[in-house]
N, C-alpha and C positions, 0 to 999 in steps of 0.2 A: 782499783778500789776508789781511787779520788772520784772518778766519772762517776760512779753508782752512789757515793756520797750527793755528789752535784746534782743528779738526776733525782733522787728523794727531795733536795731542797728547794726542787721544782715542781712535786706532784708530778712527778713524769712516773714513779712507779709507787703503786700501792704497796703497804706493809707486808700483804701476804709475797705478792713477788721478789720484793728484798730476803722475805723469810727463804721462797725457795731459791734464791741464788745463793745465798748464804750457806745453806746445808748443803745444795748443789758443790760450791767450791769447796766447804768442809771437804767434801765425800773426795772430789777431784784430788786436793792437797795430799791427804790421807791416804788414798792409791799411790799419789805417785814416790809419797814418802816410804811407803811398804817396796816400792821399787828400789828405789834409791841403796836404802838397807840391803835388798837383798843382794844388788849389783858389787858391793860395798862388803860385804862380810857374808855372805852366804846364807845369812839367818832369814828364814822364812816364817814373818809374823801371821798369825793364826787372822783370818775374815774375823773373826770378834773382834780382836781388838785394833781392827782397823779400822770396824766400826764407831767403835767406840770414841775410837781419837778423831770421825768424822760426825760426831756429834758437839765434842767439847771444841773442836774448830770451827764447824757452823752457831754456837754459841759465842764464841767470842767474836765472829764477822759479824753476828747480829747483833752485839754492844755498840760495835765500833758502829755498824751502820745506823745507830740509836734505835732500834725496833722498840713501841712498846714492852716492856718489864716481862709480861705475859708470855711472850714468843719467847724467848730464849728459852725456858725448860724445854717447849714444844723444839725447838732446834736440836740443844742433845737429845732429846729423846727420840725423834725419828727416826735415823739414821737406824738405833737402836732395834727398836722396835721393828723395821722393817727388816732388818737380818734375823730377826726371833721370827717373824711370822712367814719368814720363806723358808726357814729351815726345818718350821714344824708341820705335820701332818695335814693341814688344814688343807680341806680341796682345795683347786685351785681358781674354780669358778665362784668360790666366796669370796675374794678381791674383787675382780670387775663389778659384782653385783653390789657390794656394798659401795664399791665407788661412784657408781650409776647412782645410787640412792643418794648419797653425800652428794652428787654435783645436782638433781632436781632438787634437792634441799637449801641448797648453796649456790642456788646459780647466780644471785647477782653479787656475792660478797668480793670477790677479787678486783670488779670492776668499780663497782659503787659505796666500798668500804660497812657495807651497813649487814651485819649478818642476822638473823633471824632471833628478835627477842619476843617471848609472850607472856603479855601481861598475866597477872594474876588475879582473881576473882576481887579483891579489895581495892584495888585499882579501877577496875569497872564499874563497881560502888559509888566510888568520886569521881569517876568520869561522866556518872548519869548525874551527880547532885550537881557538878561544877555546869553541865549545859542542859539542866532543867530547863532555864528561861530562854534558852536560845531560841530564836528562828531560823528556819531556811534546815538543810541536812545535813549531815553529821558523816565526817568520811574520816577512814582511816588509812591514814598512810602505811602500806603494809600489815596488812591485814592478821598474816598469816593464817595459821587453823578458822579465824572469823570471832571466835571467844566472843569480845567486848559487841560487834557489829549484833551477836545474836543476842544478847545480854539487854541492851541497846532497845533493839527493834520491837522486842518485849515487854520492858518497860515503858515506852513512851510509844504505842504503835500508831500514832498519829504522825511518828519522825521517819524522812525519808533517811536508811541508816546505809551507808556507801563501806565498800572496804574496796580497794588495789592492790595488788600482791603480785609479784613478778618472779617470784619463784614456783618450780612448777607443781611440783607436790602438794605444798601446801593451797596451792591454786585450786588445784583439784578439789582435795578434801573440806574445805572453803565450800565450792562451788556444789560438789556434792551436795551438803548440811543445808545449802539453800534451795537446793531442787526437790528434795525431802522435807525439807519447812514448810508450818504452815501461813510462817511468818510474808505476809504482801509487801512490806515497806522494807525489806532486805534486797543491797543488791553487791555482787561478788565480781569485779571488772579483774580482767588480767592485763598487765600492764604497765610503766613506766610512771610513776607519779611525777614527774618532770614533765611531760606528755597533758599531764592532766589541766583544767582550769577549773582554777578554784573561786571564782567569781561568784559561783551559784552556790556557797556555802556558807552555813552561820558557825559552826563550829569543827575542826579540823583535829586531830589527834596525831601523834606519833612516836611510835618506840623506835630510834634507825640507833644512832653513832653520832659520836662527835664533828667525824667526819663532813656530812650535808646541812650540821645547822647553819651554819651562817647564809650559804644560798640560800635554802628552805625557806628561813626566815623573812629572806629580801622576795620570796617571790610570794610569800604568801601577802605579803606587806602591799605587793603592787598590787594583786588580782585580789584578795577576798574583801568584800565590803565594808565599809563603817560598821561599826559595833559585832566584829565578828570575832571568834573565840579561839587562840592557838593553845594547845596545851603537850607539850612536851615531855616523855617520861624520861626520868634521871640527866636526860643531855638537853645544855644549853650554848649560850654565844658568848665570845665576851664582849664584842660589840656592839650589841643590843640587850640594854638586861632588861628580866621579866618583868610584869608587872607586877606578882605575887608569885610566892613559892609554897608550895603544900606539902608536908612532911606527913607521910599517911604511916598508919600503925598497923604495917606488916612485919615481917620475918628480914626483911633486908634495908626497913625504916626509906621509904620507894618515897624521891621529890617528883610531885611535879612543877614542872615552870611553865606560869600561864602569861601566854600576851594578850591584850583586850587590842586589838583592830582599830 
Protein backbone atom coordinates (compact mmCIF):
# COMPACT_ATOMS: atom_id res chain seq x y z
CA UNK A 1 0.00 0.00 0.00
CA UNK A 2 2.79 2.45 0.99
CA UNK A 3 4.45 2.02 -2.63
CA UNK A 4 1.16 2.86 -4.51
CA UNK A 5 0.66 5.88 -1.97
CA UNK A 6 4.37 6.99 -2.98
CA UNK A 7 3.72 6.40 -6.65
CA UNK A 8 0.54 8.69 -6.69
CA UNK A 9 2.68 11.37 -4.87
CA UNK A 10 4.81 11.14 -7.83
CA UNK A 11 2.32 11.37 -10.71
CA UNK A 12 3.61 8.09 -11.58
CA UNK A 13 -0.20 6.75 -11.72
CA UNK A 14 -3.21 8.62 -12.76
CA UNK A 15 -6.57 8.55 -10.69
CA UNK A 16 -8.39 6.21 -12.86
CA UNK A 17 -5.38 3.50 -12.42
CA UNK A 18 -5.35 4.02 -8.48
CA UNK A 19 -9.34 3.53 -8.99
CA UNK A 20 -8.63 0.24 -10.86
CA UNK A 21 -6.00 -1.23 -8.36
CA UNK A 22 -8.18 -0.30 -5.68
CA UNK A 23 -11.48 -2.28 -6.70
CA UNK A 24 -8.75 -4.77 -8.28
CA UNK A 25 -7.36 -5.55 -4.50
CA UNK A 26 -11.02 -4.95 -3.05
CA UNK A 27 -12.08 -7.85 -5.35
CA UNK A 28 -8.61 -9.94 -4.66
CA UNK A 29 -9.19 -9.35 -0.68
CA UNK A 30 -12.83 -10.27 -0.71
CA UNK A 31 -12.13 -13.78 -2.66
CA UNK A 32 -9.66 -14.58 -0.51
CA UNK A 33 -11.62 -13.80 2.58
CA UNK A 34 -14.80 -16.00 1.20
CA UNK A 35 -11.78 -18.62 1.19
CA UNK A 36 -10.51 -18.07 4.36
CA UNK A 37 -14.30 -18.58 5.85
CA UNK A 38 -15.03 -21.26 4.05
CA UNK A 39 -11.60 -23.25 5.00
CA UNK A 40 -12.35 -22.07 8.56
CA UNK A 41 -16.13 -23.04 9.17
CA UNK A 42 -17.40 -24.53 6.14
CA UNK A 43 -19.83 -21.61 5.39
CA UNK A 44 -19.98 -20.86 1.91
CA UNK A 45 -20.83 -17.07 1.39
CA UNK A 46 -23.02 -16.43 -1.69
CA UNK A 47 -20.88 -14.31 -5.24
CA UNK A 48 -23.31 -11.28 -3.90
CA UNK A 49 -22.05 -10.62 -1.09
CA UNK A 50 -18.72 -11.10 -1.99
CA UNK A 51 -19.22 -8.71 -4.04
CA UNK A 52 -20.44 -6.48 -2.20
CA UNK A 53 -17.76 -6.60 0.51
CA UNK A 54 -15.47 -6.06 -2.86
CA UNK A 55 -16.91 -2.77 -3.45
CA UNK A 56 -16.84 -1.35 0.27
CA UNK A 57 -13.11 -2.54 0.33
CA UNK A 58 -12.22 -0.96 -2.98
CA UNK A 59 -13.85 2.14 -1.41
CA UNK A 60 -12.08 2.47 1.52
CA UNK A 61 -8.36 1.73 -0.55
CA UNK A 62 -9.55 4.46 -2.56
CA UNK A 63 -9.90 6.92 0.62
CA UNK A 64 -6.80 5.77 1.80
CA UNK A 65 -5.23 6.19 -1.49
CA UNK A 66 -6.92 9.90 -1.59
CA UNK A 67 -8.86 9.44 -4.92
CA UNK A 68 -10.94 12.30 -5.83
CA UNK A 69 -14.42 12.32 -3.53
CA UNK A 70 -16.26 11.28 -6.97
CA UNK A 71 -14.52 7.75 -7.42
CA UNK A 72 -15.34 6.18 -4.42
CA UNK A 73 -19.25 5.59 -4.95
CA UNK A 74 -17.88 4.55 -8.53
CA UNK A 75 -15.44 1.99 -6.44
CA UNK A 76 -18.50 0.34 -4.52
CA UNK A 77 -20.40 0.43 -7.06
CA UNK A 78 -18.51 -1.63 -9.62
CA UNK A 79 -17.56 -4.46 -8.29
CA UNK A 80 -21.50 -4.42 -7.83
CA UNK A 81 -22.72 -3.72 -10.91
CA UNK A 82 -20.63 -5.93 -12.73
CA UNK A 83 -21.95 -9.13 -10.81
CA UNK A 84 -25.62 -7.80 -11.67
CA UNK A 85 -24.76 -7.44 -15.36
CA UNK A 86 -23.09 -11.06 -15.76
CA UNK A 87 -25.75 -12.63 -14.08
CA UNK A 88 -28.39 -11.13 -16.11
CA UNK A 89 -29.76 -11.94 -19.47
CA UNK A 90 -27.94 -9.41 -21.36
CA UNK A 91 -26.04 -10.82 -24.63
CA UNK A 92 -22.94 -11.16 -24.26
CA UNK A 93 -21.72 -9.25 -27.24
CA UNK A 94 -23.20 -6.02 -25.53
CA UNK A 95 -20.16 -5.63 -23.16
CA UNK A 96 -17.28 -5.59 -25.69
CA UNK A 97 -19.34 -3.33 -27.86
CA UNK A 98 -20.18 -0.84 -25.37
CA UNK A 99 -16.56 -1.04 -24.28
CA UNK A 100 -15.35 -0.51 -27.73
CA UNK A 101 -17.42 2.62 -27.68
CA UNK A 102 -16.45 3.85 -24.16
CA UNK A 103 -12.66 3.39 -24.95
CA UNK A 104 -13.10 5.63 -28.83
CA UNK A 105 -14.91 7.96 -26.45
CA UNK A 106 -12.29 7.88 -23.74
CA UNK A 107 -9.12 7.24 -25.23
CA UNK A 108 -7.04 9.75 -23.85
CA UNK A 109 -8.60 10.01 -20.28
CA UNK A 110 -6.29 7.41 -18.28
CA UNK A 111 -3.19 8.83 -19.91
CA UNK A 112 -3.78 12.68 -19.92
CA UNK A 113 -6.40 12.94 -17.01
CA UNK A 114 -8.57 15.22 -19.21
CA UNK A 115 -11.93 13.40 -20.04
CA UNK A 116 -14.32 14.67 -22.53
CA UNK A 117 -16.35 17.97 -21.48
CA UNK A 118 -18.83 19.91 -23.99
CA UNK A 119 -19.47 23.16 -23.77
CA UNK A 120 -22.81 24.43 -23.80
CA UNK A 121 -24.46 26.86 -26.24
CA UNK A 122 -24.01 30.08 -23.70
CA UNK A 123 -20.66 29.35 -23.51
CA UNK A 124 -20.14 29.80 -27.08
CA UNK A 125 -22.01 33.00 -26.81
CA UNK A 126 -19.10 34.50 -24.77
CA UNK A 127 -16.51 32.79 -26.30
CA UNK A 128 -17.52 34.73 -29.67
CA UNK A 129 -18.11 38.15 -27.55
CA UNK A 130 -14.74 37.53 -25.45
CA UNK A 131 -12.52 37.10 -29.00
CA UNK A 132 -14.48 39.39 -31.18
CA UNK A 133 -11.34 41.74 -31.36
CA UNK A 134 -8.88 39.08 -31.71
CA UNK A 135 -6.56 38.62 -34.59
CA UNK A 136 -4.82 35.51 -36.06
CA UNK A 137 -7.24 31.95 -35.51
CA UNK A 138 -9.02 30.67 -32.92
CA UNK A 139 -8.25 26.82 -31.82
CA UNK A 140 -9.71 24.71 -29.47
CA UNK A 141 -8.20 22.45 -27.37
CA UNK A 142 -10.26 19.47 -27.66
CA UNK A 143 -12.68 20.01 -29.67
CA UNK A 144 -14.86 17.30 -29.23
CA UNK A 145 -18.33 16.95 -31.28
CA UNK A 146 -16.77 20.66 -32.78
CA UNK A 147 -20.03 22.78 -31.19
CA UNK A 148 -18.09 26.04 -30.33
CA UNK A 149 -15.44 25.54 -33.76
CA UNK A 150 -18.94 25.61 -35.91
CA UNK A 151 -20.66 28.13 -33.77
CA UNK A 152 -17.40 30.15 -34.33
CA UNK A 153 -16.83 29.89 -38.02
CA UNK A 154 -20.36 31.13 -38.60
CA UNK A 155 -20.19 33.89 -36.83
CA UNK A 156 -17.13 35.43 -37.63
CA UNK A 157 -16.43 33.64 -41.11
CA UNK A 158 -13.64 35.88 -41.87
CA UNK A 159 -11.78 33.70 -38.67
CA UNK A 160 -9.71 30.85 -39.43
CA UNK A 161 -11.62 28.60 -36.61
CA UNK A 162 -9.12 25.35 -35.63
CA UNK A 163 -10.41 22.39 -33.29
CA UNK A 164 -7.74 19.14 -32.15
CA UNK A 165 -9.41 16.16 -30.57
CA UNK A 166 -7.46 13.05 -29.89
CA UNK A 167 -10.34 10.94 -29.17
CA UNK A 168 -11.46 8.90 -31.76
CA UNK A 169 -15.16 9.21 -32.10
CA UNK A 170 -15.60 12.28 -31.46
CA UNK A 171 -12.89 12.81 -34.04
CA UNK A 172 -14.85 11.53 -36.46
CA UNK A 173 -18.14 12.95 -35.91
CA UNK A 174 -16.12 16.47 -35.72
CA UNK A 175 -14.58 15.81 -38.91
CA UNK A 176 -17.69 14.35 -40.50
CA UNK A 177 -19.76 18.00 -39.61
CA UNK A 178 -16.91 19.66 -41.45
CA UNK A 179 -16.78 17.58 -44.57
CA UNK A 180 -20.58 18.24 -44.90
CA UNK A 181 -20.05 22.12 -44.02
CA UNK A 182 -20.46 24.61 -46.00
CA UNK A 183 -18.41 26.44 -43.64
CA UNK A 184 -14.38 27.26 -45.60
CA UNK A 185 -12.77 28.75 -42.43
CA UNK A 186 -13.32 25.37 -40.40
CA UNK A 187 -10.73 22.93 -39.71
CA UNK A 188 -10.94 19.42 -37.64
CA UNK A 189 -7.02 18.13 -36.94
CA UNK A 190 -6.70 14.66 -34.96
CA UNK A 191 -4.12 14.84 -32.58
CA UNK A 192 -2.13 15.73 -29.47
CA UNK A 193 -2.48 19.42 -28.57
CA UNK A 194 1.02 19.19 -26.79
CA UNK A 195 2.15 18.32 -30.44
CA UNK A 196 0.53 21.36 -31.57
CA UNK A 197 2.40 25.18 -31.89
CA UNK A 198 0.57 27.68 -30.88
CA UNK A 199 2.58 30.68 -32.26
CA UNK A 200 0.20 31.21 -35.16
CA UNK A 201 -2.80 32.03 -32.84
CA UNK A 202 -4.71 34.95 -31.38
CA UNK A 203 -7.08 33.31 -29.40
CA UNK A 204 -6.85 29.61 -27.74
CA UNK A 205 -9.88 27.86 -25.84
CA UNK A 206 -10.09 24.97 -23.44
CA UNK A 207 -12.41 22.70 -21.44
CA UNK A 208 -9.67 19.70 -20.31
CA UNK A 209 -9.01 19.12 -16.17
CA UNK A 210 -7.19 20.47 -13.57
CA UNK A 211 -4.82 18.15 -14.33
CA UNK A 212 -2.83 20.05 -17.62
CA UNK A 213 -3.41 23.58 -16.46
CA UNK A 214 -0.39 24.42 -15.23
CA UNK A 215 1.70 23.04 -18.29
CA UNK A 216 -0.86 24.29 -20.66
CA UNK A 217 -0.46 27.58 -19.33
CA UNK A 218 3.57 27.64 -19.42
CA UNK A 219 3.45 26.63 -22.97
CA UNK A 220 0.95 28.62 -24.26
CA UNK A 221 2.87 31.51 -22.42
CA UNK A 222 6.02 30.59 -24.41
CA UNK A 223 4.74 30.04 -27.95
CA UNK A 224 1.46 32.22 -28.44
CA UNK A 225 2.22 35.86 -29.35
CA UNK A 226 1.88 39.23 -27.54
CA UNK A 227 -1.68 40.18 -27.16
CA UNK A 228 -2.97 36.80 -27.55
CA UNK A 229 -6.14 35.46 -25.66
CA UNK A 230 -6.31 32.10 -23.27
CA UNK A 231 -9.56 31.35 -22.07
CA UNK A 232 -10.27 28.54 -19.80
CA UNK A 233 -13.54 26.76 -18.94
CA UNK A 234 -14.33 26.18 -15.06
CA UNK A 235 -10.22 24.99 -14.55
CA UNK A 236 -7.62 27.17 -13.56
CA UNK A 237 -3.74 27.51 -11.91
CA UNK A 238 -2.80 28.53 -8.73
CA UNK A 239 0.38 29.58 -9.89
CA UNK A 240 -0.66 31.86 -12.47
CA UNK A 241 -3.90 33.70 -11.69
CA UNK A 242 -6.13 34.95 -14.53
CA UNK A 243 -6.42 38.04 -15.58
CA UNK A 244 -10.29 38.24 -15.30
CA UNK A 245 -13.00 35.82 -14.47
CA UNK A 246 -16.54 35.49 -16.16
CA UNK A 247 -19.33 34.10 -14.21
CA UNK A 248 -21.81 33.36 -17.27
CA UNK A 249 -25.71 32.78 -16.48
CA UNK A 250 -26.18 29.27 -17.21
CA UNK A 251 -27.74 26.23 -15.38
CA UNK A 252 -24.31 25.38 -13.52
CA UNK A 253 -23.29 29.39 -13.13
CA UNK A 254 -20.04 28.09 -16.05
CA UNK A 255 -16.40 30.56 -14.96
CA UNK A 256 -14.41 31.23 -17.38
CA UNK A 257 -10.70 32.31 -16.75
CA UNK A 258 -9.18 34.58 -19.22
CA UNK A 259 -5.21 35.25 -19.73
CA UNK A 260 -4.36 38.24 -21.92
CA UNK A 261 -0.60 37.05 -23.54
Amino acid sequence: MSLLVWMKKRNLLPPINLAITSIGLGTLISFLGQFTIHSVTKVNLSIAWVMISSGVIGAILGRILKLPNWWVPINFVFPIATYLCLSSSIPAWVYPSCFSILILIYWNTAGERVPIYLSNSTTWRAIGDLTSQQSGAFLDLGCGLGGIIFYLSKRYPEKRCIGIESAPLPFIIAKVRQLISSQTNIEIRYGNFWHQDFSTYGSIYAFLSPAPMEQLLEKISNEMPRGGLFISNSFATFKTRPSQIFTLEDGRQTELYIWYI
